[in-house]
FIKESE-858347 format. One record per residue: x negated, y negated, z negated of N, C-alpha, C in turn; residue in one letter. Coordinates in Angstrom, 2 decimals, decimal comma, padded with zeros to 5 digits, always signed. Atoms other than C-alpha are relative to their C-alpha. Layout:
@nx = X ny = Y nz = Z cax = X cay = Y caz = Z cx = X cy = Y cz = Z res = A
...
This chain:
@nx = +001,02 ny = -001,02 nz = -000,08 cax = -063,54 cay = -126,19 caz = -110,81 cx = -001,07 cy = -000,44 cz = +001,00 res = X
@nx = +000,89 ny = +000,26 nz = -001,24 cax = -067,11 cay = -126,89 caz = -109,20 cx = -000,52 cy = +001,04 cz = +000,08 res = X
@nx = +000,90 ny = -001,06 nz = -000,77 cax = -068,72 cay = -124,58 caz = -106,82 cx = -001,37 cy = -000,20 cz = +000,14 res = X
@nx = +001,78 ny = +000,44 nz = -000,57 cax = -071,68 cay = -126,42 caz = -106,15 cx = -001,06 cy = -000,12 cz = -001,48 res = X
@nx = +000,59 ny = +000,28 nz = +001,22 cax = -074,24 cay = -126,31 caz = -108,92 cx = -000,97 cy = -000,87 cz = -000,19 res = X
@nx = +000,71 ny = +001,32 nz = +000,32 cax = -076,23 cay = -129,27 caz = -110,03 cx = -001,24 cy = +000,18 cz = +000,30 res = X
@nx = +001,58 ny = -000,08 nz = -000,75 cax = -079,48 cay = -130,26 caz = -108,38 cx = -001,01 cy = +000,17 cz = -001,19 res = X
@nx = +001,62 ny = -000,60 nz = +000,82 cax = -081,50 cay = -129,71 caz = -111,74 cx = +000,37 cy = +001,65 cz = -000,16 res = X
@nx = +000,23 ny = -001,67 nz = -000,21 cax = -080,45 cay = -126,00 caz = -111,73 cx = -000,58 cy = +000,56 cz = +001,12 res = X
@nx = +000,50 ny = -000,45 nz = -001,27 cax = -081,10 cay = -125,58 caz = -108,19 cx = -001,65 cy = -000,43 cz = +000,02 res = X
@nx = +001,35 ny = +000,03 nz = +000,04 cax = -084,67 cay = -126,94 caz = -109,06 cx = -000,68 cy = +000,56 cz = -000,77 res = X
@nx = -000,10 ny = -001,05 nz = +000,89 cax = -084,77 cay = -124,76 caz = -111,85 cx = -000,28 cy = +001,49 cz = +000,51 res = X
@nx = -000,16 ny = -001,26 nz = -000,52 cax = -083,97 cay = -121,62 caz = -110,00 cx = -001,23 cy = +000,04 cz = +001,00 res = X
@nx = +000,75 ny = -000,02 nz = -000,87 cax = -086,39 cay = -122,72 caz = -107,12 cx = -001,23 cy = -000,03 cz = -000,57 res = X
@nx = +001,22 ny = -000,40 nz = +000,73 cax = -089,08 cay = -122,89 caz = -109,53 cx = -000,77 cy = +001,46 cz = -000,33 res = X
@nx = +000,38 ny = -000,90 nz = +000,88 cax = -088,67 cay = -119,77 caz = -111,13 cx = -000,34 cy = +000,50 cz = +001,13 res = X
@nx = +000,28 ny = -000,63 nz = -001,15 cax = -088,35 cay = -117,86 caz = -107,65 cx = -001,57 cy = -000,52 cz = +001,02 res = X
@nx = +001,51 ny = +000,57 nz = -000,36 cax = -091,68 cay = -120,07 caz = -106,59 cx = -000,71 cy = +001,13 cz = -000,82 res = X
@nx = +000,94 ny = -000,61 nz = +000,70 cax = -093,12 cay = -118,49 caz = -109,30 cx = -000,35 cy = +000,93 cz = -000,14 res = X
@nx = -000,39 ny = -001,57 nz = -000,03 cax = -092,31 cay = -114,90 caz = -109,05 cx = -000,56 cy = +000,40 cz = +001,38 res = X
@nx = +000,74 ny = -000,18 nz = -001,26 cax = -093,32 cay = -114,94 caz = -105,44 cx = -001,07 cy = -000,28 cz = +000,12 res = X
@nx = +001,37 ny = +000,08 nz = +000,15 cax = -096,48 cay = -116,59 caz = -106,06 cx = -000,72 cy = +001,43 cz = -000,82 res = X
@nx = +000,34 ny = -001,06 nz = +000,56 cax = -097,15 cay = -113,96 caz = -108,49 cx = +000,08 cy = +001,54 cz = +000,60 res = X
@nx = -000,31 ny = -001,60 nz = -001,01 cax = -095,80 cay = -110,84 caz = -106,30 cx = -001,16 cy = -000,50 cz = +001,10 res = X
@nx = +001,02 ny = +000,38 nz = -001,28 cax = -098,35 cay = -112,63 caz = -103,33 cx = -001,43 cy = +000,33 cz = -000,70 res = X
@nx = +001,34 ny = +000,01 nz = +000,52 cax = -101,23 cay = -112,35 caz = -105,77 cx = +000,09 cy = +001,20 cz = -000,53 res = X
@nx = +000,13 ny = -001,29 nz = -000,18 cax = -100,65 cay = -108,62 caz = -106,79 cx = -000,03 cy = +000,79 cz = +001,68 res = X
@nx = -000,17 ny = -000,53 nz = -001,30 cax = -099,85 cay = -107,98 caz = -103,42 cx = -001,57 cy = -000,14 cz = +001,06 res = X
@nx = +000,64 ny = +000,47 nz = -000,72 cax = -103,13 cay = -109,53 caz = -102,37 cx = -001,33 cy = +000,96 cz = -000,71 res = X
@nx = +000,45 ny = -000,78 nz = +001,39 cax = -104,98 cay = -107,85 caz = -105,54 cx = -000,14 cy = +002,11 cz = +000,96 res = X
@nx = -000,30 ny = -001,32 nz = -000,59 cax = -103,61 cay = -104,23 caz = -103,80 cx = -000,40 cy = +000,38 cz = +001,45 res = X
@nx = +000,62 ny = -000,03 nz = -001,35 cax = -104,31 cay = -104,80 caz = -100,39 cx = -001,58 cy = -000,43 cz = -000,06 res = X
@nx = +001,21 ny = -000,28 nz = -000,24 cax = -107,97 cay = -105,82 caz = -101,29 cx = -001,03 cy = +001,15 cz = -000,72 res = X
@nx = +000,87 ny = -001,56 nz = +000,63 cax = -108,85 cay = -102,50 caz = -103,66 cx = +000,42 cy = +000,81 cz = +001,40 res = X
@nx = +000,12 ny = -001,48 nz = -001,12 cax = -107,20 cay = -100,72 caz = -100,68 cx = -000,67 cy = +000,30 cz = +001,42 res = X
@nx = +001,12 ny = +000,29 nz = -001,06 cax = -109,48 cay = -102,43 caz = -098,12 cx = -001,66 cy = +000,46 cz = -000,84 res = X
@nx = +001,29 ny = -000,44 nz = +000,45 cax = -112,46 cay = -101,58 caz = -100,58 cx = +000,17 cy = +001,72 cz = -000,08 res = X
@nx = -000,14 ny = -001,75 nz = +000,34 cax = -111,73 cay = -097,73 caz = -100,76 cx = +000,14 cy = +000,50 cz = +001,57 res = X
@nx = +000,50 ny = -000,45 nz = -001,65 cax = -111,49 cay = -097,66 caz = -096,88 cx = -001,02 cy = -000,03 cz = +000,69 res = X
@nx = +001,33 ny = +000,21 nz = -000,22 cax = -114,53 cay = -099,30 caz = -096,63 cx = -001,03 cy = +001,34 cz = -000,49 res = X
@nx = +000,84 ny = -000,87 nz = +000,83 cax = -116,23 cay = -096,72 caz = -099,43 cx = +000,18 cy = +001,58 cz = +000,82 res = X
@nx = -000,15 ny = -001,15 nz = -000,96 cax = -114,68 cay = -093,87 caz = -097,20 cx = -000,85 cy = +000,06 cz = +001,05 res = X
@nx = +000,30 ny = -000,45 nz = -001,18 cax = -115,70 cay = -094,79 caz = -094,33 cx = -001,68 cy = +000,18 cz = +000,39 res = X
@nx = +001,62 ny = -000,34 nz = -000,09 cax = -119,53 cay = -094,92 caz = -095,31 cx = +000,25 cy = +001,37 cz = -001,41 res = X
@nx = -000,06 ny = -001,72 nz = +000,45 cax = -118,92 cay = -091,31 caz = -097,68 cx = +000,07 cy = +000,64 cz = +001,53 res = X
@nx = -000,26 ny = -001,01 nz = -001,63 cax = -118,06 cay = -089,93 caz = -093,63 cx = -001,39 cy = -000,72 cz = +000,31 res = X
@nx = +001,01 ny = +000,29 nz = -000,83 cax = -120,93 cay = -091,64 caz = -092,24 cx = -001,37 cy = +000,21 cz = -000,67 res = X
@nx = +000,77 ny = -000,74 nz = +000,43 cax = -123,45 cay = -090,16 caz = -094,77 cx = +000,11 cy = +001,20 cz = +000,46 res = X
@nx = -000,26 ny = -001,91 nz = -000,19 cax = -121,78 cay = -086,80 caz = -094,38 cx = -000,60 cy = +000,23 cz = +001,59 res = X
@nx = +000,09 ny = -000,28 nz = -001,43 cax = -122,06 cay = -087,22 caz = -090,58 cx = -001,38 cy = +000,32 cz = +000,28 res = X
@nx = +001,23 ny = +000,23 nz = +000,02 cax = -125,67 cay = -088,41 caz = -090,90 cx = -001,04 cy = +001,59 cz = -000,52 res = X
@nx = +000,50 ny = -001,10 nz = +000,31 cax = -126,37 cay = -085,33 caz = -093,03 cx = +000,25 cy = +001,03 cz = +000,71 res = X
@nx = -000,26 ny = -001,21 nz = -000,76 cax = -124,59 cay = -082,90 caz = -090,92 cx = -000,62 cy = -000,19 cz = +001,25 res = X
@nx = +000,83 ny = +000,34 nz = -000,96 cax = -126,46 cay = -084,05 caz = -088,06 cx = -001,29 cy = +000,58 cz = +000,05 res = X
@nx = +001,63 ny = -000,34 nz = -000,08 cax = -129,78 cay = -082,86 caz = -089,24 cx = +000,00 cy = +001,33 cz = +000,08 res = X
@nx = +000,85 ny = -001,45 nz = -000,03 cax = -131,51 cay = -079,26 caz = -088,73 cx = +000,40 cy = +000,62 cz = -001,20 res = X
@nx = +000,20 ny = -000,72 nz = +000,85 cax = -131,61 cay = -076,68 caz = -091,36 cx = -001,07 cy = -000,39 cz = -000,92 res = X
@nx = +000,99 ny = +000,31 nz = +000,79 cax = -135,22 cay = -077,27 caz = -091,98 cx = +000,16 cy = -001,67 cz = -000,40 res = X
@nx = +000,01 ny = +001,55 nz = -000,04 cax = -134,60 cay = -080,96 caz = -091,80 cx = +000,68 cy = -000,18 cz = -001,58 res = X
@nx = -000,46 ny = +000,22 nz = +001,81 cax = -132,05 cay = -080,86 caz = -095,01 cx = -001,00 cy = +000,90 cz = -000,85 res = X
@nx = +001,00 ny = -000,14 nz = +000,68 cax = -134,43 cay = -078,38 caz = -096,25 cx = -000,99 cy = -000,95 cz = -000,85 res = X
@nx = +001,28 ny = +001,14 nz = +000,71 cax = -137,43 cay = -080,96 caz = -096,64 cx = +001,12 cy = -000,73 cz = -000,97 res = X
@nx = -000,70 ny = +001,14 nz = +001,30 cax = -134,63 cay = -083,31 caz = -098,68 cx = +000,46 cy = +000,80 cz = -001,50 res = X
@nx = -000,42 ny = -000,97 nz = +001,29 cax = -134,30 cay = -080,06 caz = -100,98 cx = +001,75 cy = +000,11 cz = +000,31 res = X
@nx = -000,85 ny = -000,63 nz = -000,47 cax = -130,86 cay = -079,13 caz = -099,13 cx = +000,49 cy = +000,87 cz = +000,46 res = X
@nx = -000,72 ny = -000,97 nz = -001,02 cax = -128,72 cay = -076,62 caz = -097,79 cx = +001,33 cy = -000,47 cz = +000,56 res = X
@nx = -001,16 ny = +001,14 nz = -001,30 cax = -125,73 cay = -077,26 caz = -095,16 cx = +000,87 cy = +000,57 cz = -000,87 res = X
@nx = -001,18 ny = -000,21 nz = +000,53 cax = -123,23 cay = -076,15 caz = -097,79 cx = -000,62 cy = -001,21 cz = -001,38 res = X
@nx = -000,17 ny = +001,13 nz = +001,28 cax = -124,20 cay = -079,03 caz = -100,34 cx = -000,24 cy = -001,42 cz = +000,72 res = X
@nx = +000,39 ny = +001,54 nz = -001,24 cax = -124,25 cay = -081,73 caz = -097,68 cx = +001,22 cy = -000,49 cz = -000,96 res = X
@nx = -000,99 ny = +000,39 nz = +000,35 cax = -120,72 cay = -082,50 caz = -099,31 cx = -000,15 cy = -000,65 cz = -001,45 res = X
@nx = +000,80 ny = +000,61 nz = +001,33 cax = -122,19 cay = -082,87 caz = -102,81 cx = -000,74 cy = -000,90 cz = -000,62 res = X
@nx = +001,02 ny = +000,86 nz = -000,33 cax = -124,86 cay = -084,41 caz = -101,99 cx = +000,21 cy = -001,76 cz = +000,37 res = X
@nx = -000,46 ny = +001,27 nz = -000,52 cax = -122,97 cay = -087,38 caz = -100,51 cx = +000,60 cy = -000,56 cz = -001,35 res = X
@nx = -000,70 ny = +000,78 nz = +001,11 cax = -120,63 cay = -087,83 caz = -103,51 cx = -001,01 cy = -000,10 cz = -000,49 res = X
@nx = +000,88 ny = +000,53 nz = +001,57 cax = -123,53 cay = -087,64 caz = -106,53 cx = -001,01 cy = -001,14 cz = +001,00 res = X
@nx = +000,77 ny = +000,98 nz = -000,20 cax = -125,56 cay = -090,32 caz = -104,02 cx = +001,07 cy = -001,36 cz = -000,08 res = X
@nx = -000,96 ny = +000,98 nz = -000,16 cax = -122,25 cay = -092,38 caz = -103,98 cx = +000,29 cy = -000,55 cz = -001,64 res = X
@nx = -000,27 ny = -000,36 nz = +001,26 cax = -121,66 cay = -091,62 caz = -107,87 cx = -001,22 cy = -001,04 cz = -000,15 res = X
@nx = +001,16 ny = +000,80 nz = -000,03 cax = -125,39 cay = -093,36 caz = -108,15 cx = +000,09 cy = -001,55 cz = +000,25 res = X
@nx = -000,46 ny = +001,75 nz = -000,67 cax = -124,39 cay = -096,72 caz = -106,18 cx = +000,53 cy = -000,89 cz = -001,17 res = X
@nx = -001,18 ny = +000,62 nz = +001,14 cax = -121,59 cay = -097,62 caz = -108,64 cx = -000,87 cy = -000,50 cz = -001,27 res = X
């Protein structure tokens, strides 16, 4: 009975597992850069909002605003970008 299994299986196996890990590294890399682009896209949606909540009454006025569509306002200019 042998225990040890023959060096073309073991290069065999080390292939496949190469391959599977390369592939899990490149979804993995795939996932971590949509979820770096959606932190990014957040973090300028807050820094419009901020920008807008920052201003006067009359101030959003002149842009044809009120301080309850500041929120709106940000998404349909973000909606636009895309």
């Amino acid at each position: 009975m042998q225990l040890v299994s023959s060096p073309i299986s073991l290069k065999s196996i080390f292939s496949k597992v190469a391959t599977h890990a390369f592939g899990l590294a490149q979804k993995l890399a795939g996932t971590f850069y949509h979820f770096r682009l959606g932190v990014r896209d957040g973090a300028d949606l807050m820094s419009r909002y901020d920008a807008l909540a920052r201003l006067s009454d009359d101030a959003l006025a002149k842009r044809g605003l009120a301080r309850d569509e500041i929120g709106r306002a940000v998404l349909n200019e973000s909606d636009k970008r895309d």
